[in-house]
C-alpha positions as semicolon CSV with decimal commas, in nm:
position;residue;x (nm);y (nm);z (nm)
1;X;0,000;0,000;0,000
2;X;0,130;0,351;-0,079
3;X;0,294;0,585;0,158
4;X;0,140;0,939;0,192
5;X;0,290;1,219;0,371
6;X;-0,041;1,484;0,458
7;X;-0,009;1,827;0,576
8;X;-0,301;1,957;0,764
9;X;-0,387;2,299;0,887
10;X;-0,602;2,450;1,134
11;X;-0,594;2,812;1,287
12;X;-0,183;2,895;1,284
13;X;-0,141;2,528;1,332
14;X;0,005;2,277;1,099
15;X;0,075;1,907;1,138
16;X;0,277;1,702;0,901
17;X;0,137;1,340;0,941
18;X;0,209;0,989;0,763
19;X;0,011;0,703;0,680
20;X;-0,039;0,420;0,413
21;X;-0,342;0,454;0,230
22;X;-0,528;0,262;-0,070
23;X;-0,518;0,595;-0,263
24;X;-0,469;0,929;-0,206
25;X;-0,830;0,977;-0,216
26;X;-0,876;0,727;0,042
27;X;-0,598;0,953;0,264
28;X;-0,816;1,254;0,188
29;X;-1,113;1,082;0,277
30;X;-1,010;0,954;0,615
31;X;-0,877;1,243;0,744
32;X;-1,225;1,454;0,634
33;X;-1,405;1,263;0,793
34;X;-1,176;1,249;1,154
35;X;-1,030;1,567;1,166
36;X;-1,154;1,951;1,212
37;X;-0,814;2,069;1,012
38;X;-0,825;2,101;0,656
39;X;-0,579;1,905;0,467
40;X;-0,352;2,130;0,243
41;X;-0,115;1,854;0,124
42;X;-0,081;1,506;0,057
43;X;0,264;1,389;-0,096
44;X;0,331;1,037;-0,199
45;X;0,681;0,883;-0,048
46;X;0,857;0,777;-0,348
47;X;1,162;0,756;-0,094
48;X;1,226;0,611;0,264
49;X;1,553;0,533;0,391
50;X;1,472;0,399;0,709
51;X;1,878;0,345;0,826
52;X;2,053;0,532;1,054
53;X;2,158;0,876;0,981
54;X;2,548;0,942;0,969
55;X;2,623;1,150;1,293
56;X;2,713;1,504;1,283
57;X;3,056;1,582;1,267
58;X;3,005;1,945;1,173
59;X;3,269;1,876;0,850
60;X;3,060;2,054;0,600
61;X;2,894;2,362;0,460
62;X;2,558;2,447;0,660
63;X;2,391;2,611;0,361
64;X;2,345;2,675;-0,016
65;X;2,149;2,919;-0,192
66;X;2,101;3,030;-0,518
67;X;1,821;3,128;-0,833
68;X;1,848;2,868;-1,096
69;X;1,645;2,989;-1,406
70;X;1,507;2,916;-1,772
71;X;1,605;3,177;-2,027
72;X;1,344;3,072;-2,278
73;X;1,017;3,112;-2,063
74;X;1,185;3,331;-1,838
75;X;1,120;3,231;-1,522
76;X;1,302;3,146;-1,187
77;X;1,341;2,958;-0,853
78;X;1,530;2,988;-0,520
79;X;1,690;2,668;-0,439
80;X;1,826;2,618;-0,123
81;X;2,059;2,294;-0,005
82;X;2,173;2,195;0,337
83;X;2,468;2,042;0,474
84;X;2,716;2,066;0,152
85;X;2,988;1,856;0,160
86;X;3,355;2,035;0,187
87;X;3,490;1,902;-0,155
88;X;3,183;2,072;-0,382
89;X;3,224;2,397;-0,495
90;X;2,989;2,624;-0,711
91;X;3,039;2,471;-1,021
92;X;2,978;2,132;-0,833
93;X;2,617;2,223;-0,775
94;X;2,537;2,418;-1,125
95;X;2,617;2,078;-1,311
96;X;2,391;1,898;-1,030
97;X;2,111;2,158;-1,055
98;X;2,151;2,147;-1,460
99;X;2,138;1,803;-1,511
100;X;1,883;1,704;-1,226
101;X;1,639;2,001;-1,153
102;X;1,363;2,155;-1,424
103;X;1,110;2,460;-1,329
104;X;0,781;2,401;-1,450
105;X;0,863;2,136;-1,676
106;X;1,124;2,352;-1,793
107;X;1,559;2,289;-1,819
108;X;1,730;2,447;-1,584
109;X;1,981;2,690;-1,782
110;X;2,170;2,940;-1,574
111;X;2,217;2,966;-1,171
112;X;2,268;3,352;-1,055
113;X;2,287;3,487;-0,679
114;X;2,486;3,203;-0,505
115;X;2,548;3,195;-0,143
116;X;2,756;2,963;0,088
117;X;2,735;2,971;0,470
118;X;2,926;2,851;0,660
């Protein structure tokens, strides 16, 4: 049965929650009829690596940002990574984000504003 990860919102409140469910449908439906909080979201887990976590030896880059971008429709996103590792650099990522990432169905075709913290 498929994994479903559902946002729900009530008020200022919001609660991420997870769940298998015959459909996503059936993960709306359930939660309509239980809950007084709307449901916003419902995302399908492609991906669950259930393993332990590596532990935090601080031996990276806390943060990426940048704007990758389409020329042709014109049209942008901030992108923002965490936790970099020490050996990638700038052009690192705009090969990653080129051959991985689209906006709106779209190739990703330049990267502009790039930030690393540290």
């Amino acid at each position: 049965m498929p994994k479903y990860k559902i946002q729900l919102k009530q008020g200022k409140r919001t609660i991420v929650s997870h769940g298998e469910f015959k459909s996503v449908q059936f993960a709306l439906d359930h939660y309509n009829a239980i809950s007084t909080m709307k449901v916003s979201e419902i995302l399908k887990i492609e991906y669950e690596d259930l393993t332990t976590p590596p532990i935090d030896d601080f031996s990276y880059r806390s943060q990426f940002k940048g704007i990758i971008k389409n020329e042709d429709k014109r049209i942008s996103k901030q992108v923002i990574f965490n936790n970099i590792k020490l050996s990638i650099n700038e052009s690192d990522i705009y090969r990653s984000c080129l051959n991985n990432m689209e906006i709106e169905n779209s190739k990703v075709d330049g990267i502009s504003c790039v930030l690393f913290k540290k």
